[in-house]
C-alpha positions in Angstrom: 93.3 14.7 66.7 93.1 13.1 63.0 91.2 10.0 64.0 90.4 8.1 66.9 92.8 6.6 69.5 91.5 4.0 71.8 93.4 1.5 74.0 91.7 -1.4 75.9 94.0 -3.2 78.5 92.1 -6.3 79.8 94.9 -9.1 81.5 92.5 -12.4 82.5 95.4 -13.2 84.5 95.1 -10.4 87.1 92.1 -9.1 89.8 90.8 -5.6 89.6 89.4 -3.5 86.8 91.8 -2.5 84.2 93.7 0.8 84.1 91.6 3.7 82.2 93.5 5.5 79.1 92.8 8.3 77.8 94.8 10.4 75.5 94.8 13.9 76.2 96.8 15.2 73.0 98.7 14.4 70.5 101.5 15.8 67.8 100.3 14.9 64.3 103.6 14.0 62.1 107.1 12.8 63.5 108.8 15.0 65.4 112.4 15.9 64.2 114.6 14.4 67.2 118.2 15.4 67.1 120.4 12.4 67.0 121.5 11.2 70.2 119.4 13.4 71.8 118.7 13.4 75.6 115.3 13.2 76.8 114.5 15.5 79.9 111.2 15.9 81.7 111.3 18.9 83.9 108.7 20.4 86.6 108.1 23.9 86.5 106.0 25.4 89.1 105.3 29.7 88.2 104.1 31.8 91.0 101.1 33.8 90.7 102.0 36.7 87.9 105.4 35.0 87.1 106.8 36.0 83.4 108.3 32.6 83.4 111.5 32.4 81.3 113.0 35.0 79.0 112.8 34.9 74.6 114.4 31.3 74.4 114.8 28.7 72.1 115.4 24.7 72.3 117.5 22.7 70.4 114.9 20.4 70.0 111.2 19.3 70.3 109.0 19.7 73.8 105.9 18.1 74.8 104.1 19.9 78.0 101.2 19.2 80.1 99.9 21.8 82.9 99.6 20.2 86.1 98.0 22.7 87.7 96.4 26.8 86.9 97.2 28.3 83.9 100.0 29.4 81.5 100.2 31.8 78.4 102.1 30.0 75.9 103.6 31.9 72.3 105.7 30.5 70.0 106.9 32.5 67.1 104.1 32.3 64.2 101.7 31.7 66.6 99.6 34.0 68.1 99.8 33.5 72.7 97.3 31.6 73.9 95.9 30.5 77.2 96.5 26.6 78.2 95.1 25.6 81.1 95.2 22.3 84.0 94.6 19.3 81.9 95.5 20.9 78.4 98.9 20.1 76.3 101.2 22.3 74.3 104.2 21.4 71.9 107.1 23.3 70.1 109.3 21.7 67.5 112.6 23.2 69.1 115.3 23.7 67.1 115.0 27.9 65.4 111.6 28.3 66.8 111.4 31.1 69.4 109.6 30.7 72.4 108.2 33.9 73.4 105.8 33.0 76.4 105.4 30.4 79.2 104.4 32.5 82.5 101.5 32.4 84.3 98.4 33.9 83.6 96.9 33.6 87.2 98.0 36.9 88.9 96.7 34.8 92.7 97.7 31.3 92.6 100.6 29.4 91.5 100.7 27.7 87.7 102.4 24.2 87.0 103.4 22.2 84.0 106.0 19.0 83.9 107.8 18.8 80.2 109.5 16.4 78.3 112.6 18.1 76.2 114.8 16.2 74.0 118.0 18.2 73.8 120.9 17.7 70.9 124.0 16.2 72.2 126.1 19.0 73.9 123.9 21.7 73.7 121.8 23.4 76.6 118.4 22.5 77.2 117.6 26.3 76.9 118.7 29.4 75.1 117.6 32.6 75.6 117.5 35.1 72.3 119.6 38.5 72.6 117.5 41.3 72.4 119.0 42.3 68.3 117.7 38.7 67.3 114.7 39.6 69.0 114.6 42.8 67.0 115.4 41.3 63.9 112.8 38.5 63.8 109.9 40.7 64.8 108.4 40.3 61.6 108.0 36.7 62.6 105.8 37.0 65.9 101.8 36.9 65.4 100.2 40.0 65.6 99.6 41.0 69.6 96.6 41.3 71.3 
């Protein structure tokens, strides 16, 4: 984070303690939202060694939080990395390919809930042919 977020809720009008916030990531910038776009929050829940989804691509931004284990995440540029319960990950959608989201736990089960915000008449998910694949290689980060 670029600076400091805090958040103080006190309400004199109301018994207990106040709820506790606490921001656990954030997305420096505005994120380019389609127009009209739908916002979807989805749960997906990997079994232990599960790929997860194919090469895809989302017409717009995501914002993910794993619930629960762990998940190797890659999107093109970026080199795959390990996010784990508690941790956040974001992609921009649109061009960006999404190479990785299965789980890196080969005994338990891996969770994360995300929020997508999908153009107007488009599909939440698109999964890149093989030739794109092929022809964009030069854009993946090196493997390990």
């Amino acid at each position: 984070m670029s600076h400091e977020h805090t958040h103080q809720l006190e309400n004199p009008d109301k018994s207990g303690p106040p709820p506790k916030i606490e921001v656990i990531g954030t997305v420096p910038g505005a994120p380019q939202i389609p127009d009209g776009a739908e916002a979807m929050t989805i749960l997906v829940t990997l079994p232990p060694s599960s790929p997860g989804a194919p090469p895809h691509r989302h017409s717009g931004p995501a914002y993910g939080y794993v619930l629960k284990g762990a998940i190797v995440f890659e999107l093109e540029g970026e080199p795959e990395r390990v996010v784990r319960a508690g941790e956040t990950f974001w992609e921009p959608g649109g061009d960006v390919i999404h190479y990785q989201d299965g789980n890196h736990l080969s005994e338990e089960e891996s969770a994360f809930v995300v929020t997508m915000f999908c153009a107007p008449g488009q599909p939440m998910l698109t999964v890149v042919e093989p030739d794109e694949l092929e022809a964009r290689k030069h854009l993946r980060a090196p493997r390990p």
